[in-house]
Structure formats: structure tokens, C-alpha cells
C-alpha positions in Angstrom: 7.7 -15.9 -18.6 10.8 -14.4 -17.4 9.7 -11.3 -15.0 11.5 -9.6 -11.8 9.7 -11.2 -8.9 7.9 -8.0 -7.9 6.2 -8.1 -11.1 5.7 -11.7 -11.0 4.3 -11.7 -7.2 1.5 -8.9 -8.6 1.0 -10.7 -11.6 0.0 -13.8 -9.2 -1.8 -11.6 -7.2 -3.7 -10.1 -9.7 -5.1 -13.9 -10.9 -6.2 -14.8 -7.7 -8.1 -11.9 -7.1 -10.2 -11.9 -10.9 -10.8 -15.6 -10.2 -12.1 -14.4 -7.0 -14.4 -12.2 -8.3 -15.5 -14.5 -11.1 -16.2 -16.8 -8.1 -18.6 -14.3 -6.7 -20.4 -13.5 -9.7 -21.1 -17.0 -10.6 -22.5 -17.8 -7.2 -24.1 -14.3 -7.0 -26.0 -14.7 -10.6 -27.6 -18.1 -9.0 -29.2 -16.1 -6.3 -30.7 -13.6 -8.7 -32.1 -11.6 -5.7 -31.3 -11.1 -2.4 -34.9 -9.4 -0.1 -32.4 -6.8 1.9 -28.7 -5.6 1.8 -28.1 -6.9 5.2 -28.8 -10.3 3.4 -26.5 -9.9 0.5 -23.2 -9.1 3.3 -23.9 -12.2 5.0 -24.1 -14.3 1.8 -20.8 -12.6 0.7 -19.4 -13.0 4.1 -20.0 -16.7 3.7 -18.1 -17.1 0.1 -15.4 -15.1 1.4 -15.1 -18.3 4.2 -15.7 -21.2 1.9 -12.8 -19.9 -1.1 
């Protein structure tokens, strides 16, 4: 792939952010359930430290 390097760098940037996101969702859908929103944030928090 032959791009400018302002279009590469988003392109890049773009990746790591879906895989992000597919990061959460696959530890998210495990949970199922979270008992208060408060309780969700800290779990999210806490993948946003460990990736």
C-alpha cells in the first residue's frame, strides 16, 4: 500500500482503535450484566489499563 503518511498514520490509527473496541465488546459480552452504571465505568476503566 503506497499512501502519503497522513493517510497512512490515520489508517493505523483507525485499526487500533476498532480492535480496541472489539476488545471491549468481547470482554463486555462475558459480563452479560453489570448491577449499576457506576460498576460498568470501573470495569471499563480497568480494560482501558490492562490493553
Amino acid at each position: 500500500m503506497v499512501f502519503p503518511p497522513a493517510i497512512r498514520q490515520s489508517l493505523y490509527s483507525t485499526n487500533l482503535i476498532e480492535n480496541f473496541n472489539k476488545h471491549l465488546k468481547r470482554t463486555t459480552h462475558h459480563k452479560e450484566q453489570f448491577p449499576t452504571e457506576d460498576s460498568l465505568d470501573r470495569f471499563l476503566v480497568s480494560q482501558f489499563n490492562v490493553y
